[in-house]
C-alpha positions, 0 to 999 in steps of 0.5 A: 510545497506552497499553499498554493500548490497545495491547493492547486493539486487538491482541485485537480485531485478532486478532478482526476477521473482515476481518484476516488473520494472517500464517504462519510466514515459511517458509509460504506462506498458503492464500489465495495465489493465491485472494484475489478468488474465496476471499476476496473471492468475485469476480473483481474486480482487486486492490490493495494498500497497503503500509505501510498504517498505519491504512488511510487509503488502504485504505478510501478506494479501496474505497469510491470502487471497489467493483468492486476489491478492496483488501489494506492490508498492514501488520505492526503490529496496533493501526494496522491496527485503525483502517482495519479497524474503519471498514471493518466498522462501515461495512460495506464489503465490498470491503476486507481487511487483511493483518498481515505483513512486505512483504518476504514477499509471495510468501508471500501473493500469486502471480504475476500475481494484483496489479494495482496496487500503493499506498505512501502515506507510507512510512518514507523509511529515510533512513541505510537505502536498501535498506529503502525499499519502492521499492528494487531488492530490493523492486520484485524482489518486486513483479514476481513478484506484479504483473501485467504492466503493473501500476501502483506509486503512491508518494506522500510527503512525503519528498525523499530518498525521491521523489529516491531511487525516481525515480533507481531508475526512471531507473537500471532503464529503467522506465516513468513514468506520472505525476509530480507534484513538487508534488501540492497546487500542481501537480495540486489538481484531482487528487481521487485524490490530494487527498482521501484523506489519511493520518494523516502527510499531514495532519500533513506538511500542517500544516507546510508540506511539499512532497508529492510523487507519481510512478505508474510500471510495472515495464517498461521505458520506452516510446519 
């Protein structure tokens, strides 16, 4: 993409009445605490996509849920335009999208206000560990904004990092809901996860790679 249109997505972006900027990192956003009834005006339960990129799940869940609400979370402008534009034109109500850092979360959400948590395809950090969102340091944030029994979904194409978060899950005790080593061979039937598909997965797809998907709860194993 040229600069221009950079640009260009970056303007419209700060226009969209459906993106939500980020504060000063020090701050902690008014809709903290009040995204279904102050943004959303309902109740319905809250989902998240982290690294949402151009907001493939975003707006894919929303429309096949319209009884929840969905956040797609992501820090660069001109990605985020695609999923939030789509959700305007086709007028989808049920979907926000935040520009922001995720490890400021807290800024944002408060304690318990999250139900489920989405992380299709994330940058596998592979020479950084502690920046893979399903790290000890950011499964810490997630607790403090998840609800008790709230689900993490991790789907990737990436060996080290579903190698790297099913160790974190084994190494803290938490509790395994679903896992698909191979999602296309092992659960085609699983629609969920076959039908919506990010920009990279169809790439990954392309050549051949292996997706693979683990939902887990940040409690511990249940015996």
């Amino acid at each position: 993409m040229s600069n221009k249109n950079k640009t260009g997505r970056i303007a419209e972006v700060n226009r969209f009445s459906n993106v939500i900027q980020y504060v000063a990192f020090e701050d902690e956003h008014e809709l903290k605490g009040k995204w279904s009834s102050g943004e959303f005006g309902n109740s319905n339960p809250l989902t998240l996509e982290l690294a949402c990129g151009k907001g493939e799940y975003t707006v894919g869940l929303a429309k096949r849920y319209p009884e929840r609400n969905f956040v797609g979370i992501d820090i660069k402008g001109p990605r985020i335009w695609v999923g939030a534009k789509e959700a305007l034109d086709k007028s989808i109500q049920n979907v926000r999208f935040l520009r922001a850092f995720i490890d400021h979360l807290e800024n944002y959400f408060s304690k318990d206000e999250v139900e489920e948590i989405w992380i299709p395809f994330s940058d596998p950090y592979l020479k950084r560990p502690k920046k893979r969102l399903t790290s000890p340091k950011f499964l810490n944030i997630y607790r403090n904004v998840l609800k008790p029994g709230g689900i993490i979904h991790l789907k990737t194409d990436s060996k080290v990092l579903y190698d790297y978060t099913l160790d974190v899950i084994m190494r803290e005790d938490l509790n395994v809901i679903t896992r698909i080593d191979d999602v296309y061979r092992d659960a085609p039937e699983h629609e969920l996860l076959t039908s919506i598909q990010t920009y990279y997965e169809k790439m990954h797809l392309k050549e051949g790679k292996t997706i693979h998907y683990v939902a887990f709860q940040l409690t511990p194993e249940m015996v």
